[in-house]
C-alpha positions in Angstrom: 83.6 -12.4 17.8 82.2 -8.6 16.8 81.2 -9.8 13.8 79.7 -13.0 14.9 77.7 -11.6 18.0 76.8 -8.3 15.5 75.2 -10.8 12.4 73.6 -13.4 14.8 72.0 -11.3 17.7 72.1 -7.8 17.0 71.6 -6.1 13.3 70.6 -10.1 11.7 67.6 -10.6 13.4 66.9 -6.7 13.4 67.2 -6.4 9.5 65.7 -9.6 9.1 62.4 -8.1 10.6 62.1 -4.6 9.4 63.4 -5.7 5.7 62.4 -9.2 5.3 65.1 -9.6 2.0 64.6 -12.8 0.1 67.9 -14.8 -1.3 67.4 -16.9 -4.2 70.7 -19.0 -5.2 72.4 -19.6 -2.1 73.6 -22.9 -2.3 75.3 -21.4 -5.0 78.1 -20.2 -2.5 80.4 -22.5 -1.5 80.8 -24.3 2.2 84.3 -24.3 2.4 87.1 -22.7 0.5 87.4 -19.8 -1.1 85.7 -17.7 -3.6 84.9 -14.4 -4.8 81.8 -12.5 -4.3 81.0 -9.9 -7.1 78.2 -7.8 -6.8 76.8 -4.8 -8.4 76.7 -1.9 -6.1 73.1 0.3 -5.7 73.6 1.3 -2.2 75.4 1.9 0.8 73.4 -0.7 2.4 74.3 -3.4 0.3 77.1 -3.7 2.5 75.2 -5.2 5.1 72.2 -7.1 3.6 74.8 -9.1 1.3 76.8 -10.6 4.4 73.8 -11.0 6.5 72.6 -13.1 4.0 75.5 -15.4 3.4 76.1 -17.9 6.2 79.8 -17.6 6.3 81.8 -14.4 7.2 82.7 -12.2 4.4 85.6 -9.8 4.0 84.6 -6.9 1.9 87.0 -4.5 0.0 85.8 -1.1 0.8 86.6 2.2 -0.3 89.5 4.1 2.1 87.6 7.0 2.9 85.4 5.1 5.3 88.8 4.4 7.2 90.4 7.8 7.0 87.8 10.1 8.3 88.2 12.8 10.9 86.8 13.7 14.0 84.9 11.2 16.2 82.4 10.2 13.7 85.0 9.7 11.5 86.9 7.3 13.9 83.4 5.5 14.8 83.3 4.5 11.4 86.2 3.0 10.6 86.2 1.0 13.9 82.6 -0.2 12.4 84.0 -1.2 9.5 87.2 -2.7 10.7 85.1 -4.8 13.0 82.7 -5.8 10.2 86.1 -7.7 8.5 86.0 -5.4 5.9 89.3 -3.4 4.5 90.3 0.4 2.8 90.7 -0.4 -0.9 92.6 2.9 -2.7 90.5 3.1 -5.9 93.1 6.0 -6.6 95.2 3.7 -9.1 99.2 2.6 -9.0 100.8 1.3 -6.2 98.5 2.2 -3.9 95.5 0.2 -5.7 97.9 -2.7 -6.0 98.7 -2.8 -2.2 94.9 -3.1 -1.9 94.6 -6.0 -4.2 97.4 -7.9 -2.2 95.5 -7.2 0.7 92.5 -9.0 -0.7 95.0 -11.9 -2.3 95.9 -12.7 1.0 92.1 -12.9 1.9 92.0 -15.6 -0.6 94.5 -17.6 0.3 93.4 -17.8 3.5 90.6 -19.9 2.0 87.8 -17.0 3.4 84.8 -15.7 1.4 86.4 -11.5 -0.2 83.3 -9.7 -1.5 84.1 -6.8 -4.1 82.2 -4.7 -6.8 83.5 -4.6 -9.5 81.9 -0.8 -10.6 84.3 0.5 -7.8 81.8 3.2 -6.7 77.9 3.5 -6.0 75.4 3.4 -9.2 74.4 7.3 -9.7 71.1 6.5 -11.6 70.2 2.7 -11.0 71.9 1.6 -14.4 75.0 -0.8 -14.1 78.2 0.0 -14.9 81.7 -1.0 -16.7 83.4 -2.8 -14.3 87.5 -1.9 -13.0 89.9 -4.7 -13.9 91.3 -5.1 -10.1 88.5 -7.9 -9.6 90.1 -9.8 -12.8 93.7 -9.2 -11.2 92.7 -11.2 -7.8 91.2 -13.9 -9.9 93.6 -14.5 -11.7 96.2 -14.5 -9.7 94.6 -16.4 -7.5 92.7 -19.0 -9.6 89.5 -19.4 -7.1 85.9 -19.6 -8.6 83.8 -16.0 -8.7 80.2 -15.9 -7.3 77.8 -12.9 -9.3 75.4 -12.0 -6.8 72.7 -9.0 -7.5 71.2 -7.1 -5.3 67.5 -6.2 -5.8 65.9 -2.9 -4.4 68.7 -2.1 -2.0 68.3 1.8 -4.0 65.0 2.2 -2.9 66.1 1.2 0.7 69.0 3.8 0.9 69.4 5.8 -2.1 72.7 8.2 -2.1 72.5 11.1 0.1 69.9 9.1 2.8 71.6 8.2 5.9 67.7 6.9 7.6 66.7 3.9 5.0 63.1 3.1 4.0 61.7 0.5 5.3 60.6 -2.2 2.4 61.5 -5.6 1.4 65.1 -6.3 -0.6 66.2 -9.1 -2.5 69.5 -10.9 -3.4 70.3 -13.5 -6.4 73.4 -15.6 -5.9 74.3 -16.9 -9.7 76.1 -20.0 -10.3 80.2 -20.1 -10.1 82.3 -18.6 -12.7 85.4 -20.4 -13.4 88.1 -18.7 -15.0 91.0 -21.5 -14.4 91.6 -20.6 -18.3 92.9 -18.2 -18.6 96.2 -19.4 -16.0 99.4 -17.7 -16.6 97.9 -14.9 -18.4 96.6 -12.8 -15.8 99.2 -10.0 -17.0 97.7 -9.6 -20.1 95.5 -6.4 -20.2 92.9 -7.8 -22.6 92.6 -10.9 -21.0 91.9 -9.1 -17.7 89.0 -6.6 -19.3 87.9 -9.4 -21.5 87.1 -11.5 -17.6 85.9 -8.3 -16.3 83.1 -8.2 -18.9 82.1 -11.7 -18.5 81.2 -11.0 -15.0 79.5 -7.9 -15.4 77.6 -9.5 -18.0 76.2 -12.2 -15.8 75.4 -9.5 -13.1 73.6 -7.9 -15.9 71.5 -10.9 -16.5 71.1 -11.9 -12.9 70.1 -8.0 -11.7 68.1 -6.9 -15.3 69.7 -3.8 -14.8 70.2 -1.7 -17.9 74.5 -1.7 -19.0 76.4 1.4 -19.3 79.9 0.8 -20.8 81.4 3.8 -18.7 82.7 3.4 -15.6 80.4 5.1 -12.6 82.9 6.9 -10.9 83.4 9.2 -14.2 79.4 9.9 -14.4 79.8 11.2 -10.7 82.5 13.9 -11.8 80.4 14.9 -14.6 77.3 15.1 -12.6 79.2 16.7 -10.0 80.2 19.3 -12.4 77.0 20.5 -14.0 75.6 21.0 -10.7 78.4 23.5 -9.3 77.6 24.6 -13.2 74.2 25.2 -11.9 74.8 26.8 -8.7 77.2 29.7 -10.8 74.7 30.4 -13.0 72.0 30.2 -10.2 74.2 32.7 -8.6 74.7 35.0 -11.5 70.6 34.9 -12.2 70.2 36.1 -9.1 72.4 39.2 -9.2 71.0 39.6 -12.6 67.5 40.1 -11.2 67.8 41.6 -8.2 67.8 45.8 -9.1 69.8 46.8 -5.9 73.3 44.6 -6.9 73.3 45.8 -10.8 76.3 47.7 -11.7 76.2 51.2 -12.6 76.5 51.7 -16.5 77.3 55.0 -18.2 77.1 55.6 -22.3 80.3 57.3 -23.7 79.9 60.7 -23.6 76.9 60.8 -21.0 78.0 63.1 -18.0 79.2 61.1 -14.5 75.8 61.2 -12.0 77.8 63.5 -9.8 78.2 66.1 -12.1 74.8 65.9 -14.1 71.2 64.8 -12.7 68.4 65.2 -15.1 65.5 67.6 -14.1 61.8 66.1 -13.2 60.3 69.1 -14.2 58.6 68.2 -17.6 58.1 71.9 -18.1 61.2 72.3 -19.7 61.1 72.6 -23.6 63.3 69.6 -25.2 66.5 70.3 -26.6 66.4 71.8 -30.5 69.6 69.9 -30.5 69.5 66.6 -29.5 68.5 65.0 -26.4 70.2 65.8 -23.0 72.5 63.6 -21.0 69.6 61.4 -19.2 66.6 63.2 -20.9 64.8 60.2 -22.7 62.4 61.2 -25.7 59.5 59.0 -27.1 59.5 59.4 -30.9 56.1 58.3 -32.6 53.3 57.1 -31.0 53.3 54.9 -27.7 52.9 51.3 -29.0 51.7 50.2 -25.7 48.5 52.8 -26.2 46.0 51.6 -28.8 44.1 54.4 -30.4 40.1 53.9 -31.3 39.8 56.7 -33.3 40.0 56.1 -37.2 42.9 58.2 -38.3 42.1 61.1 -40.9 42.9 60.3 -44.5 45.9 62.2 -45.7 45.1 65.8 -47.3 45.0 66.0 -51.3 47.9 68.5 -51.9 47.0 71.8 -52.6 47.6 73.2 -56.2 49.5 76.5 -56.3 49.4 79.2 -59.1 52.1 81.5 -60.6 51.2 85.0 -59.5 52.2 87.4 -62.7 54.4 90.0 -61.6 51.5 92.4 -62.4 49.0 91.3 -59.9 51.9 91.5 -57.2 52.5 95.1 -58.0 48.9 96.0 -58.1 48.4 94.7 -54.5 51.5 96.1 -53.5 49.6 99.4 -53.9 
């Protein structure tokens, strides 16, 4: 009833006016029965233009930490989402991911609509991604035909990181059905189930134009997520670098400690015959920051020295 009185009277006609999203395809999805609705995944907001757009309900697999969050906020959400008919899928892996899935079988066999993305996380740059083999494992196992559906623009609306969306026009493709009755009683088989994964991310390729990436998304993320706490240390250390009053002290071996010697300022003082004092600091040569105009002398011809006889030393002696 939530979800009917939300999508027909409340955010429907609301999204319909500020975003005005076009659907091409639609009679693509299927009146009765049910079906799986794959779509590549470019914003938050895809969630809600996708099922606004299809006339029947549709249950949507959604990550768990929309239904686990803390505090009031945290607890407004996942009522929103629980109300929405859409359910925590554990993208963590194992049991817990397979507990999911079962979740979503039973979706099926219900004979409703599921809608999943096969990326299993957000595009980080726009490009689509290699798709997770859980969306294979329901199909499958459950034999019912897959709808590729793209979402057009919905990045622009709501990139990452933007809770307020822009306001401009969205689209959505609905592709033909994909059936993958073939492939019955091999749904085990790990290369059959990547081998249907990449069939439908192909034809969300080709439905969205979206440049392929044969990594998944959610290992971009860790990476990205890495280089910028990367950034931040070194932003860090750049800053203690350049800012005089945090250096470190530093002392040369054999130097005297500050406490016991300070250099003089009085310039008076004649240098050291003997090397240069703890501190002191001698220039050697000329400046090279000081540019002389005057033409340097030419080097004097060396002067040529006679023997002195012995004789003329003793006559001026007296």
């Amino acid at each position: 009833m939530f979800y009917w009185i939300m999508k027909r009277i409340f955010i429907g006609p609301l999204v319909n006016l500020l975003f005005r999203p076009w659907v091409k395809g639609l009679d693509n999805i299927p009146a009765t029965g049910a079906a799986v609705i794959v779509s590549n995944h470019l914003s938050f907001s895809d969630s809600i233009f996708l099922p606004l757009a299809v006339p029947r309900p549709v249950v949507f697999l959604a990550k768990s930490e929309y239904f686990t969050g803390k505090g009031l906020k945290g607890k407004l959400t996942a009522a929103f989402f629980r109300l929405t008919n859409q359910l925590p899928m554990d993208r963590s892996g194992g049991a817990a991911s397979a507990t999911s899935l079962s979740a979503g079988e039973e979706i099926l066999k219900s004979g409703a609509l599921l809608g999943i993305y096969p990326e299993g996380t957000r595009s980080p740059d726009g490009r689509l991604y290699r798709g997770k083999t859980g969306v294979a494992k329901l199909i499958l196992a459950t034999g019912v035909p897959v709808i590729p559906v793209a979402m057009i623009g919905t990045d622009k609306v709501q990139p990452i990181g933007r809770r307020i969306p822009n306001i401009r026009r969205v689209g959505i493709i609905v592709g033909e059905p994909m059936d993958f009755r073939r492939y019955a009683g091999m749904g085990e088989d790990r290369f059959i189930q990547r081998s249907v994964t990449d069939e439908i991310m192909y034809a969300l390729m080709r439905l969205s134009g979206q440049e392929y990436v044969d990594v998944y998304a959610s290992s971009v993320k860790e990476r990205l997520a890495s280089a910028k706490t990367a950034g931040r240390k070194t932003s860090k250390k750049a800053e203690r670098i350049a800012d005089p009053s945090r250096q470190a002290a530093v002392r040369l071996e054999g130097s005297a400690p500050a406490d016991v010697f300070q250099p003089s300022s009085d310039t008076s003082l004649p240098p050291s015959t003997e090397g240069p004092l703890p501190g002191e600091v001698r220039t050697i040569g000329p400046d090279p920051g000081e540019a002389s105009d005057e033409t340097p002398d030419p080097p004097a011809a060396p002067r040529r020295t006679r023997k002195r006889h012995e004789g003329d030393s003793g006559s001026r002696a007296m």
